[in-house]
C-alpha positions, -999 to +999 in steps of 0.1 A: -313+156-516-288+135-541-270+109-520-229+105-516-225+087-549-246+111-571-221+136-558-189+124-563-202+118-600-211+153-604-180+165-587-158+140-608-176+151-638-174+191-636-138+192-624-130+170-657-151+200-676-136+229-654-101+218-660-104+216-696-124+251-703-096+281-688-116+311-679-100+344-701-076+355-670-045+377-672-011+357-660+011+365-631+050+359-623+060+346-588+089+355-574+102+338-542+121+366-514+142+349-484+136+364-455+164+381-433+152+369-397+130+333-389+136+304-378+142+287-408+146+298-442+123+296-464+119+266-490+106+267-526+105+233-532+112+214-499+097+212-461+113+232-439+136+214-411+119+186-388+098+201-360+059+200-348+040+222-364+014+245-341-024+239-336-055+256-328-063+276-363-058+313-365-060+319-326-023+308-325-010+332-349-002+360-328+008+396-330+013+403-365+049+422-362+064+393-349+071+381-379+097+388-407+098+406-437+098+381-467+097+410-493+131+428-477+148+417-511+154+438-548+136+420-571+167+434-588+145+443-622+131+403-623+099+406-627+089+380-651+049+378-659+044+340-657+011+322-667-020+315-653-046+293-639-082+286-643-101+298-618-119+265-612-154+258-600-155+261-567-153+299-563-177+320-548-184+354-528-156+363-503-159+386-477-136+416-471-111+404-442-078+392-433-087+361-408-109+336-434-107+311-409-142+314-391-129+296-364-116+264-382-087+240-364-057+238-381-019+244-385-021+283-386-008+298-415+004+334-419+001+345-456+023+374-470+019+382-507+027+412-525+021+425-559+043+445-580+044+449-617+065+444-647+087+469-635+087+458-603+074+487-590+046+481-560+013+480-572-015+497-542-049+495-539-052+464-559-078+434-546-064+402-534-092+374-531-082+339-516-101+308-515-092+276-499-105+242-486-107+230-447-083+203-433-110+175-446-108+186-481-138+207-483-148+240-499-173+264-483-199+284-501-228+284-531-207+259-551-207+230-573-215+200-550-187+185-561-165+209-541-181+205-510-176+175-487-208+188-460-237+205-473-240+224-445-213+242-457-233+258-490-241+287-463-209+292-452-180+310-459-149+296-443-114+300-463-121+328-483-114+364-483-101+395-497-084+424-490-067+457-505-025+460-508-012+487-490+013+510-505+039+483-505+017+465-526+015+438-500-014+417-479-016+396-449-042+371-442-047+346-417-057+312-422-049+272-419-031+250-437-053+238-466-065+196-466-065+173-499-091+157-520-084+133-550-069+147-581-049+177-568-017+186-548-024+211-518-033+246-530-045+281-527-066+298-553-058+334-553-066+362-577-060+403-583-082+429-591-080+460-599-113+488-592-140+472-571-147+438-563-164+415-588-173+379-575-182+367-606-159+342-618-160+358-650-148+393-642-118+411-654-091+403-633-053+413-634-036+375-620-058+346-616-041+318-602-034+286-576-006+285-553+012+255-542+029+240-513+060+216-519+055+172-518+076+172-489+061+193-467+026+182-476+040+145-474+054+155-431+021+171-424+001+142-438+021+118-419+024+135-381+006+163-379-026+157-358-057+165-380-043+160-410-029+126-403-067+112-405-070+119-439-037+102-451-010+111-478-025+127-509-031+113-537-013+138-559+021+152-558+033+185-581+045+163-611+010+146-616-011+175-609-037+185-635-032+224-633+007+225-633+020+193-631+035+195-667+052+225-658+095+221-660+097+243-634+074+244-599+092+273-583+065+301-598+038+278-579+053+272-548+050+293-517+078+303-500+076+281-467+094+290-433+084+276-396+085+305-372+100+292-335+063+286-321+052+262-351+034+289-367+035+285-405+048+316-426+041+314-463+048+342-488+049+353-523+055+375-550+028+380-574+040+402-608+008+414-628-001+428-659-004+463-662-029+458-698-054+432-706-041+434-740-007+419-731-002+387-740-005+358-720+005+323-714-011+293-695-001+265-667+004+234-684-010+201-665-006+167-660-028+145-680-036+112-661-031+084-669-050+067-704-052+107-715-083+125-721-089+162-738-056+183-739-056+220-728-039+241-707-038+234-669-054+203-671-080+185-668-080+172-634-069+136-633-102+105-633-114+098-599-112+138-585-126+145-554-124+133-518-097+109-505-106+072-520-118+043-495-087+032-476-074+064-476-091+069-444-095+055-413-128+036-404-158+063-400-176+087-421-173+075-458-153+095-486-169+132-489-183+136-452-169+155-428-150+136-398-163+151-369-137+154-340-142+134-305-164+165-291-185+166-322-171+199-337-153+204-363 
């Protein structure tokens, strides 16, 4: 069994590769929709008003029609195919389901996302995979060991999922608010499919692509919220991340953020396909760190990726273990 250091390196090594080498995906557009009824409004680029956030995980969430329709608004003919993102190494198999949470803590997180196409016209039937990481920064599955901060996670799969659109083109799953490691801003990987469902990270898909929450709202969560707090501020904000952080524009990356009146987090999006592999695509342009390194689109991941550095941390398991809570789960 390699020890801590000999995974880091790998990690830090095949991120740098991953980042540089974009898998041939289609694009997507993002489109943000305010919702008519919440209890704040939702926020492409900031954190929503001061307030505590909810705990517990997915348990919290609730009854499902309790909350608002994000996707109430015409698109008004705006449906803009935007570009993509690579699909990264640390995908795997997800099950068919709308709670991914297996039970983890966390701020809950209700996930709207619907998919139209160019002509804004609802698009049914299509696949909507998600993959995330724990609050600790983690990854679950038969992955690189660089995404993984427990190897008893490799038989796992917490934070990932898929599930059909209905005939408003639109999903729902339910999950937790994602943790950090070194090198990235917070995100959701996400990608559409069309036909059956392929886990290979090579198959045809319609949008491949990672979601984004904005600095300030990771920055307040970071700060107060209890889990998170452990694991300080990340090291990487929008503007300095590898995938999109040389992007002008954020919006098309961002969730759509709104804090229902129990704490419960609400995030949504548009997602605007192609209808034709053959249509021509464009790519997320990242944030080279630092000293530079090999160009291409979306990246690479800045030097050092992985978990949060020494001193990022307070005193107890080091950097890429899992922080077991005072009753020894997690």
């Amino acid at each position: 069994m390699p020890n801590s250091q000999d995974l880091l390196f790998q990690r830090r090594r095949l991120l740098r590769l991953a980042g540089s080498s974009l898998l041939a995906a289609p694009v997507l557009g993002l489109i943000g929709c305010r919702s008519p009824a919440a209890s704040a409004e939702p926020q492409g680029g900031n954190a929503p008003a001061d307030g505590e956030w909810a705990s517990g995980g997915t348990a919290a969430i609730g009854d499902p029609a309790r909350f608002p329709d994000p996707f109430s608004s015409d698109l008004g003919g705006a449906c803009v195919l935007t570009c993509m993102t690579t699909i990264g190494p640390c995908h795997d198999l997800s099950p068919l389901r709308s709670d991914v949470s297996d039970g983890w803590a966390g701020i809950p997180l209700r996930l709207a996302l619907r998919v139209v196409d160019a002509q804004c016209q609802p698009v049914r039937d299509a696949i909507v995979e998600i993959w995330h990481t724990n609050y600790t920064g983690g990854y679950s599955g038969q992955i690189q060991a660089m995404c993984t901060n427990d190897e008893n996670d490799l038989d796992k799969q917490f934070f990932r999922g898929y599930q059909r659109t209905d005939e408003n083109g639109v999903v729902n799953f339910d999950t937790c608010y994602p943790g950090w490691y070194r090198g990235r801003a917070v995100h959701i990987h996400l990608r559409v499919m069309t036909g059956d469902y392929d886990a290979d990270d090579g198959a045809q898909s319609s949008v491949t692509t990672q979601l984004l929450f904005p600095d300030a709202l990771n920055q307040q969560i970071f700060t107060a919220q209890s889990l998170y707090r452990d694991y300080g501020q990340p090291d990487t904000q929008l503007a300095t991340d590898g995938i999109v952080g040389a992007e002008e524009d954020f919006t098309p990356y961002l969730f759509d953020v709104q804090r229902m009146d129990d704490g419960v987090m609400f995030a949504s999006k548009t997602l605007v396909i192609r209808t034709s592999l053959d249509e021509t695509v464009c790519e997320a342009q990242g944030q080279m760190p630092p000293g530079g390194g090999p160009g291409g689109p979306g990246g690479p991941p800045p030097e050092g990726f992985g978990p949060p550095p020494d001193g990022r941390r307070p005193p107890g398991p080091p950097p890429g273990q899992r922080r077991p809570t005072s009753d020894g789960s997690h």
